[in-house]
Backbone as a chain_set.jsonl record, in Angstrom:
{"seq": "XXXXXXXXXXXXXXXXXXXXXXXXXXXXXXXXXXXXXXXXXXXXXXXXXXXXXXXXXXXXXXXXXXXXXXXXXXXX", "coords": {"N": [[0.84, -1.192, 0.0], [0.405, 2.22, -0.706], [1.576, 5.329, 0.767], [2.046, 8.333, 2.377], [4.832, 9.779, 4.148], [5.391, 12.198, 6.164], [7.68, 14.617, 7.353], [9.786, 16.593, 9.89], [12.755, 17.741, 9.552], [15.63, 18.935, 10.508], [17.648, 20.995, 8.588], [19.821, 22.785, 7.276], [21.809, 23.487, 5.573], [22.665, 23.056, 1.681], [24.11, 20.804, 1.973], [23.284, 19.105, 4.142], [20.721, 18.808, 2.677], [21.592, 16.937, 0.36], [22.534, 14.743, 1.926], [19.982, 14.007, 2.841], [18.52, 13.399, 1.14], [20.074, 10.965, -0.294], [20.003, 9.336, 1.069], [17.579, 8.479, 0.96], [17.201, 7.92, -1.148], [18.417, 5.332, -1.344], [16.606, 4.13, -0.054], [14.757, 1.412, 0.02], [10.974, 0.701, -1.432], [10.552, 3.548, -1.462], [9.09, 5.825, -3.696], [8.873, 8.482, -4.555], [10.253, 11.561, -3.119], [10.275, 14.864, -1.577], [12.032, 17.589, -0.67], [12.058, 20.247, 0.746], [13.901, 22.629, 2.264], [13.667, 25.168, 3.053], [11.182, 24.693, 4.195], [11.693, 22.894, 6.202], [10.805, 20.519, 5.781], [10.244, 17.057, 4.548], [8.792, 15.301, 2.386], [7.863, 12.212, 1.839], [6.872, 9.489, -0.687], [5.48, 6.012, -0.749], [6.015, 2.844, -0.809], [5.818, 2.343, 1.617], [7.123, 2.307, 5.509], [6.281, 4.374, 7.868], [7.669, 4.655, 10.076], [9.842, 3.523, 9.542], [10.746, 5.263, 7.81], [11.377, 7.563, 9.461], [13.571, 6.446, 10.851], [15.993, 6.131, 8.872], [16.005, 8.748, 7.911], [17.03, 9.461, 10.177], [19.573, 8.467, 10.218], [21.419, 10.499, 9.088], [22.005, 12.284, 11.06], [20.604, 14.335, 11.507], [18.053, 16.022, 13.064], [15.268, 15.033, 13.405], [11.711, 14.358, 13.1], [8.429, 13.36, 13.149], [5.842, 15.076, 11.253], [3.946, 17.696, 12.713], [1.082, 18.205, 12.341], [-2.051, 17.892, 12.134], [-2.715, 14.19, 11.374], [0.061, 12.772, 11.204], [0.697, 10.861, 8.968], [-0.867, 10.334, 5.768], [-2.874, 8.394, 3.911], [-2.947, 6.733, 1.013]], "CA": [[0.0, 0.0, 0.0], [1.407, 3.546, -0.993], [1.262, 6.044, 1.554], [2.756, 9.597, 2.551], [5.235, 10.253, 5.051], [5.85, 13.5, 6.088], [9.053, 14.743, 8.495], [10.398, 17.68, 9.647], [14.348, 17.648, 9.355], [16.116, 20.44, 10.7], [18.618, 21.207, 7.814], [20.601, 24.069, 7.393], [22.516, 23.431, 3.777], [22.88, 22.551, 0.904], [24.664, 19.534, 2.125], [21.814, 18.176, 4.695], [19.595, 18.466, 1.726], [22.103, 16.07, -0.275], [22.512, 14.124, 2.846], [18.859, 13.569, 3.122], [17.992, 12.962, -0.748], [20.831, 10.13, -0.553], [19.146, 8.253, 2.118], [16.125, 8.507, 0.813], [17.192, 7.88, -2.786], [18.891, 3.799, -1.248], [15.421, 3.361, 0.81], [13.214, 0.611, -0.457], [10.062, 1.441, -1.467], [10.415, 5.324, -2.188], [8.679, 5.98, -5.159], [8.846, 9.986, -5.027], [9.863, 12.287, -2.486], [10.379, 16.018, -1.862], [13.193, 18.197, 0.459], [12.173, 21.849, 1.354], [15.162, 23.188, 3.008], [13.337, 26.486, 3.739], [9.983, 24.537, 5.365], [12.292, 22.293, 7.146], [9.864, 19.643, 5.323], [10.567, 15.74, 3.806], [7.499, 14.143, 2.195], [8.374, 10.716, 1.134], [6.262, 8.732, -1.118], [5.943, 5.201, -1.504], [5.278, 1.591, -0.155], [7.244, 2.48, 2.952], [6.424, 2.349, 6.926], [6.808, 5.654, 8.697], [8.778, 4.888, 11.612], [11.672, 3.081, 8.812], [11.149, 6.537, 7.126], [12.015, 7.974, 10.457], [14.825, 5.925, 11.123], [16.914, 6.231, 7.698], [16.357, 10.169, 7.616], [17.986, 10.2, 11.772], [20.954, 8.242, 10.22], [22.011, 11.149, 8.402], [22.725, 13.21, 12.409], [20.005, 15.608, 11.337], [17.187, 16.492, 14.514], [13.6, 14.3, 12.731], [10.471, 14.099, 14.032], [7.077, 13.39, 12.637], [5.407, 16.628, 10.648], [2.59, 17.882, 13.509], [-0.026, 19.023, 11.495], [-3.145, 16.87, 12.218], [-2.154, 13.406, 10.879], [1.034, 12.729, 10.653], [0.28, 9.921, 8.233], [-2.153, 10.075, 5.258], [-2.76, 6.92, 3.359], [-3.431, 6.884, -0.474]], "C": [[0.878, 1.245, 0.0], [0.631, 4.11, 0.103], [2.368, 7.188, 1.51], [3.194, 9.643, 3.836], [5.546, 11.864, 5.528], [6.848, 13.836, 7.362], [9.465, 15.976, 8.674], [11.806, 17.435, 10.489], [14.849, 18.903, 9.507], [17.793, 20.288, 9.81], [18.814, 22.75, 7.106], [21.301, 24.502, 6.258], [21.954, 22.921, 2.475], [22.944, 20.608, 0.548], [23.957, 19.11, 3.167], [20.889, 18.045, 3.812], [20.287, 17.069, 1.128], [22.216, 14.822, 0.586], [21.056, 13.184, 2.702], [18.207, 12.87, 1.742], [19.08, 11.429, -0.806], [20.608, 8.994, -0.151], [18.149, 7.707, 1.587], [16.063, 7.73, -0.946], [17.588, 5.852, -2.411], [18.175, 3.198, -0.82], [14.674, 2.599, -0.145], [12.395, 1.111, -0.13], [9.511, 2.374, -1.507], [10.399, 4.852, -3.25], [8.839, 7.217, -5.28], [9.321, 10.591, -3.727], [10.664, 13.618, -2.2], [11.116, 16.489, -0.189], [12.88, 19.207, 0.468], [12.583, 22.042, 2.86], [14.237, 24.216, 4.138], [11.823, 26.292, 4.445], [10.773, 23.907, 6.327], [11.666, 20.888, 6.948], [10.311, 18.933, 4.496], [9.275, 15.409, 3.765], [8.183, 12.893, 1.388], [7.158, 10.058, 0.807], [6.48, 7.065, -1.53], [5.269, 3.602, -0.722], [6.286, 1.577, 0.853], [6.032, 2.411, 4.605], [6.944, 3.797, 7.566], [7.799, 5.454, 9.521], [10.34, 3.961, 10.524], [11.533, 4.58, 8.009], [12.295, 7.511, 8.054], [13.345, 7.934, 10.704], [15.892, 6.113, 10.125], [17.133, 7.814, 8.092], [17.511, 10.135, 9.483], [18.951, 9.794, 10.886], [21.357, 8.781, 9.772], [22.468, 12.493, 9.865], [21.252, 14.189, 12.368], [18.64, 15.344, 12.513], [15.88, 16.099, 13.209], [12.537, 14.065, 13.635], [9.383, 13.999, 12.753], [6.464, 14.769, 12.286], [3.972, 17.019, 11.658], [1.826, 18.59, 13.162], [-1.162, 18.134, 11.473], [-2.335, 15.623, 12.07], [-0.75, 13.451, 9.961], [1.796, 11.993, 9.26], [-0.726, 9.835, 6.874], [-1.683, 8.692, 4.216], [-3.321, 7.231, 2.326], [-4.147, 6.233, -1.19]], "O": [[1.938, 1.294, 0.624], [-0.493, 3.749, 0.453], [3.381, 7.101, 0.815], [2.37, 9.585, 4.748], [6.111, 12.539, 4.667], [6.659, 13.181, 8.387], [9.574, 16.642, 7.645], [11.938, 17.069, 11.658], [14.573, 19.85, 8.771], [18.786, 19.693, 10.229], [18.014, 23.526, 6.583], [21.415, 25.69, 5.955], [20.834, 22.423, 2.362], [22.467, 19.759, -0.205], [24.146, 17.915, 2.938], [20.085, 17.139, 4.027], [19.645, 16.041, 1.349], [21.99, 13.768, -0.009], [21.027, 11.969, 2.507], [17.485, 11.878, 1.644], [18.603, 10.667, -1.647], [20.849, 7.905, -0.672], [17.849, 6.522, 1.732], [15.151, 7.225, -1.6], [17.055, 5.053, -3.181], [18.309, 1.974, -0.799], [14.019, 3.132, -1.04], [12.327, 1.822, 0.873], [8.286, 2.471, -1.575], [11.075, 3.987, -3.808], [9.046, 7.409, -6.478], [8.655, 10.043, -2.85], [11.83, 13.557, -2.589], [10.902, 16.028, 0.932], [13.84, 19.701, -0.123], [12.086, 21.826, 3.965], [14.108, 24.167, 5.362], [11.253, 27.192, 5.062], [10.6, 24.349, 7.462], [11.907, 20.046, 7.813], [10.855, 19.485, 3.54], [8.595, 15.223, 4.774], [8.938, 12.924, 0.416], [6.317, 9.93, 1.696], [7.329, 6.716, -2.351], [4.156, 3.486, -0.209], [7.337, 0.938, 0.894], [4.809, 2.448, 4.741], [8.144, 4.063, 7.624], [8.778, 6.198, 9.577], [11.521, 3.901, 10.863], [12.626, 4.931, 7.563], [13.392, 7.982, 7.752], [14.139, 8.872, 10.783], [16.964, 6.301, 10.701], [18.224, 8.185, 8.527], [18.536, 10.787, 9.683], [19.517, 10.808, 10.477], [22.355, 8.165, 9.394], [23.167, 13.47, 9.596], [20.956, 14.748, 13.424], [18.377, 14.152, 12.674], [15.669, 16.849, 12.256], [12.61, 13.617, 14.779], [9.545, 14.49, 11.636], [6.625, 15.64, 13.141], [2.907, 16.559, 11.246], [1.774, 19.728, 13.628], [-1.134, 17.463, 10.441], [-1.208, 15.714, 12.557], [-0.47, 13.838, 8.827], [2.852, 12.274, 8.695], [-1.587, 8.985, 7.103], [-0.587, 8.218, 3.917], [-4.262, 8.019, 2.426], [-4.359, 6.596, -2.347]]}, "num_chains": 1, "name": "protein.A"}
């Protein structure tokens, strides 16, 4: 089942964006997903589980949490 993750990644460069796109680019089951630097915002698309979304984006050092905007989760 496809679904939407959404994250907010506190990144500061250039190079936490590349960081984060690199991760995200070796994860199984991303099919699409999007880096705004200047929201502080990762949506990841794909046949993925949130909390392994979670976990890949920490291994890059960068401060992740779940996006708190109603549902953190929507399902497609």
């Amino acid at each position: 089942m496809s679904q939407t993750v959404v994250l907010k990644v506190a990144m500061s460069c250039e190079g936490c964006v590349g960081a984060v796109k690199r991760v995200l680019g070796k994860m199984e089951g991303v099919e699409s997903f999007d880096v705004d630097q200047k929201e502080q915002k990762v949506t990841v698309k794909g046949n993925v589980q949130p909390e392994a979304v979670l976990q890949t984006v920490s291994k890059t050092g960068k401060k992740t949490s779940f996006w708190e905007e109603g549902a953190s989760v929507a399902a497609t």
